[in-house]
C-alpha positions in Angstrom: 75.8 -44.5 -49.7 79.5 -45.9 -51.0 80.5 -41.7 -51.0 79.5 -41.2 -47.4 80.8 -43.8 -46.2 83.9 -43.1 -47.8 84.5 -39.9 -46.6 83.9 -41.3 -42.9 86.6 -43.3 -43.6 88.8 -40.7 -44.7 88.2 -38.9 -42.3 88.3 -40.8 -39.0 91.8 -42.2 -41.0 93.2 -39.1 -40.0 92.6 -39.9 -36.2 95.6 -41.8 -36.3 98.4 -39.1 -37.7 96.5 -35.9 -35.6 96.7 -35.1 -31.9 94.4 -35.8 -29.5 92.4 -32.7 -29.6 92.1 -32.9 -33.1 90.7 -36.1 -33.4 87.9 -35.7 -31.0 87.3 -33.1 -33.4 87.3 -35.2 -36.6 84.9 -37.5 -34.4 82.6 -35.4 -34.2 82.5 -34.8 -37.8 82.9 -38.0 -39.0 79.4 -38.4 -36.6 77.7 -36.0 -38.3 78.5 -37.1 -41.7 77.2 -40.6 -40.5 73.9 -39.1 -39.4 73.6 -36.8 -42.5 74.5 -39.9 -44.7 72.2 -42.1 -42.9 69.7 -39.6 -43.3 70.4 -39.7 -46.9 69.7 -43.2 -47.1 66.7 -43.0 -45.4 64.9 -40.0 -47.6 66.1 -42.2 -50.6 64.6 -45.1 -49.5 61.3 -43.4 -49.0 59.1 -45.1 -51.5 56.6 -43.5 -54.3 52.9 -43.8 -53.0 51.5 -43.8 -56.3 54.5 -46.7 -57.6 53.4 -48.8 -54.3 49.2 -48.3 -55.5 50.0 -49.7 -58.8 52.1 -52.2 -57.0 49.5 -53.2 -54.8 47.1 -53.1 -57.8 49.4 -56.1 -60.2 49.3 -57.3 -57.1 45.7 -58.0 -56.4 45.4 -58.6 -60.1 47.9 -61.7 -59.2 45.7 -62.4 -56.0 49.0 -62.2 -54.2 46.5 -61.0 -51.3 49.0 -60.6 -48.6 51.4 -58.2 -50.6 49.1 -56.4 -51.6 47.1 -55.5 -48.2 50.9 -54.9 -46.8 51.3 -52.5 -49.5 48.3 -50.4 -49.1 48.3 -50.0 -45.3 48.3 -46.2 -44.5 48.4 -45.6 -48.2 45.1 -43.4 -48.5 47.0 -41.1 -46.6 50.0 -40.8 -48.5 47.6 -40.4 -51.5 44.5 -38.1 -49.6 43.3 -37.1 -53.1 42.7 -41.2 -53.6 42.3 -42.3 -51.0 38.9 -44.1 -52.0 41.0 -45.7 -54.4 43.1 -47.2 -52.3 40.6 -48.3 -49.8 38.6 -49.9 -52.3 41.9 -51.7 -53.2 42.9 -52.6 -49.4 39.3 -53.8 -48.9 39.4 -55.9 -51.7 42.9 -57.0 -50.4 40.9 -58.1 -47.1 37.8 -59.4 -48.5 40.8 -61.8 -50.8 42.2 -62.9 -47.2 38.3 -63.3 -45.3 38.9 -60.6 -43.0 35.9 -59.4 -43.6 35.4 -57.0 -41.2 38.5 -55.4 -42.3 37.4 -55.0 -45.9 34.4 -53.1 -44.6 36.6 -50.7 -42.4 38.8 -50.3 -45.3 36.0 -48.8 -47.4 35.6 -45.8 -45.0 37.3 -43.2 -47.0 34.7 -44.4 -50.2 32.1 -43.4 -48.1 33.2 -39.9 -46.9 34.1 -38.5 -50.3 32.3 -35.8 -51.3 31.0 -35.8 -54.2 30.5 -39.5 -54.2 33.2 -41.7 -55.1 33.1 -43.1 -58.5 33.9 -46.5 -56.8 30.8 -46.2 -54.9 28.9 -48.6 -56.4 31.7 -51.2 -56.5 31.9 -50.7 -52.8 28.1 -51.2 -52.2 28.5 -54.7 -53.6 31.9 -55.6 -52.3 30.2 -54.6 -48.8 27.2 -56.3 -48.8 29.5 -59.5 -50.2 31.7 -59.2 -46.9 28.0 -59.3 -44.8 27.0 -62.6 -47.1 30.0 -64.6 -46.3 31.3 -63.5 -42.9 27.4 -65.0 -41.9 27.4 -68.1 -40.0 26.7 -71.1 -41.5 24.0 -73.4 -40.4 22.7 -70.4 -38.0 19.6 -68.3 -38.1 20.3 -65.0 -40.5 21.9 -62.1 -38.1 21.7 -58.7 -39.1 24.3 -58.9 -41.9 22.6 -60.1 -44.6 19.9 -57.8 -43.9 22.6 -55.0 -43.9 23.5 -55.9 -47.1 19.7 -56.1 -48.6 18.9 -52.6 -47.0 22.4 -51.3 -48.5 21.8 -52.8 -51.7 18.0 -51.4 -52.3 19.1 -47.6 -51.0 21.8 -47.7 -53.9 20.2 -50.0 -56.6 19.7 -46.9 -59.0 23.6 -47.0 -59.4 24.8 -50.3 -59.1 26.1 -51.8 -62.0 24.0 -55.0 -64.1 23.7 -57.9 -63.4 26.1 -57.9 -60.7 23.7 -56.0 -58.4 20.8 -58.3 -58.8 23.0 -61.3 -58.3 24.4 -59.6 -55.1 20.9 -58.5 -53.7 19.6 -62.0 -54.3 22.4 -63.7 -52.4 21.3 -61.3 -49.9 17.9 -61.7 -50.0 18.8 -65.8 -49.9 21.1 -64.9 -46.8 18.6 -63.4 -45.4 16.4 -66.6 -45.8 13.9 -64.7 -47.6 13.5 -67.2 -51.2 11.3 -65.1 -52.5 12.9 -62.2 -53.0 16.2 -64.3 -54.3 14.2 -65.9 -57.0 13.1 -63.0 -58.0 16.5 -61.2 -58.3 17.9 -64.4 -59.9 15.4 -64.2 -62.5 15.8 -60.4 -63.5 19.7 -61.9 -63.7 18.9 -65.4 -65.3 16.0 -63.4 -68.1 17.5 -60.0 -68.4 21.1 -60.8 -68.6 21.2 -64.7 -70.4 24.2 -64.5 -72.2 26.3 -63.0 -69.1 28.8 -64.7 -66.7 26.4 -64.4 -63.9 23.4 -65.8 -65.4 24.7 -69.6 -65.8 24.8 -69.4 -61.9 21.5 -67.8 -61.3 20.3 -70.5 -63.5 21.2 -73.2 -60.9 20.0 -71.4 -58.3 17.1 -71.1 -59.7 16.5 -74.4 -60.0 17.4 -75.1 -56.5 14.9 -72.1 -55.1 12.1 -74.0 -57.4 12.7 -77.6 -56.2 13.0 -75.8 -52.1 9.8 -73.6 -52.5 7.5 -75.9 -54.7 4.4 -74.1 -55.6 5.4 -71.2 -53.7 8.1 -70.5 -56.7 7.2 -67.3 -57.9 6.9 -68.8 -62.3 8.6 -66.1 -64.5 5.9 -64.8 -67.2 5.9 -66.0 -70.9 7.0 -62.5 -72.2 9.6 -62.5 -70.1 11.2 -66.1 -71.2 10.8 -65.0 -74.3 12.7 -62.1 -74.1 15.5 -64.5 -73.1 15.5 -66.5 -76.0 15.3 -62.8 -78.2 18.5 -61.6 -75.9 20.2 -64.8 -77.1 19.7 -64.4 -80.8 21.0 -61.3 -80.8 23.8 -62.1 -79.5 24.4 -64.6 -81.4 23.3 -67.4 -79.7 21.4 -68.8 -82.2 21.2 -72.9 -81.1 20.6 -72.3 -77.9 17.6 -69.1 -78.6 16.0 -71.9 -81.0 15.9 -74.1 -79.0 14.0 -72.4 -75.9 11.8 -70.4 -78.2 10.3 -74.1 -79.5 9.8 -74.9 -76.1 7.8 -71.6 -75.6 5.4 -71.9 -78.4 3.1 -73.8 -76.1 3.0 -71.3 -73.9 3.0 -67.9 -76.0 -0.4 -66.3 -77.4 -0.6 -64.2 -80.5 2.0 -61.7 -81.3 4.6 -63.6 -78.8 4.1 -67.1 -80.4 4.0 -65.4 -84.2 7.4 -63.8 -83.1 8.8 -67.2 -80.9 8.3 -68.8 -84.7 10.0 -66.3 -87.0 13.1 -66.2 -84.2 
């Protein structure tokens, strides 16, 4: 930029010592060398499309939610050959601000890849997540939550564990149907005890039991005691003693043998 301008310098300096023909003439170069420089500066300042997705990644990873949507605005196609990536990226840029209905646009381009996106199933959850929380509160379920359960079911064979139980039983508890959430928080809370997600399924659990009473659908022995077994292999050893003693009562024959050796 500090060349081109230079040489418009130079050149419209020699306005002053030519005659008047010439230096309409030097004008008109000087003009063009503005535009060409200009143009220069423009072409140069014409940003990498995969620097700004990486960008706009650290940048979700910071949460800086804002930036990030900015950045990947129109980026899918700059980038046509991920541009799943980047709308899975700008949707979770969205859902980060609670424009919901945005982060479900911004998923479009995961949905018409062919073959299937690999961040398909991602985008099954985060989707049915925007229908959770853009529901209104303290008003009968609409058809969101319902979106999401239907969603959810049609993919389940792909979702990734436990996060897609824990999804489809906020759902199904969106949805109002109890039932169905305490029986997706159990397959979380039993199958997946030492994960991130089941310490919440726990209390939800306990809050579905104390709302539904006898209704509670009660989780079978073997299943409990699978728990505990998932536990002590994983190292969990205090914690897998102590619910295996409390399952002794309730364990027959090989299960109680095996609750008393764990």
């Amino acid at each position: 930029m500090r060349h081109c301008l230079a040489r418009i310098i130079q050149d419209r300096s020699h306005k002053t010592r030519e005659g008047r023909g010439v230096h309409r003439q030097l004008g008109g170069v000087s003009a063009a060398l503005a535009v060409v420089c200009l143009l220069g500066v423009s072409l140069g300042a014409a940003s990498d499309p995969l620097a700004d997705l990486k960008a706009a990644a650290s940048a979700l990873d910071a949460k800086q939610y804002a930036a990030a949507a900015t950045s990947l605005n129109g980026l899918g196609k700059r980038l046509p050959k991920l541009a799943d990536y980047a709308g899975w990226l700008e949707a979770s840029a969205q859902f980060g601000l609670k424009n919901y209905a945005a982060a479900e646009a911004a998923l479009d381009p995961v949905w018409k890849q062919t073959p299937a996106s690999p961040l398909a199933a991602k985008a099954y959850l985060l989707s049915a997540q925007a229908s959770i929380v853009s529901n209104t509160p303290g008003k009968a379920p609409h058809s969101g939550p319902a979106d999401a359960v239907a969603l959810l079911r049609k993919n389940y064979a792909v979702l990734p564990q436990p996060q897609g139980d824990e999804t489809l039983a906020k759902s199904f508890a969106a949805a109002g149907d109890s039932l169905n959430a305490a029986v997706y928080y159990q397959k979380v809370y039993y199958g997946y005890p030492v994960s991130a997600e089941a310490s919440e399924a726990g209390a939800e659990l306990i809050r579905l039991h104390a709302e539904m009473g006898d209704g509670y659908p009660p989780p079978m022995p073997n299943t409990m005691l699978g728990r505990a077994l998932k536990m002590l292999t994983a190292g969990k050893t205090k914690d897998a003693r102590k619910e295996l003693e409390a399952l002794i009562p309730q364990l027959g024959g090989a299960d109680r043998d095996m609750a008393r050796v764990g």
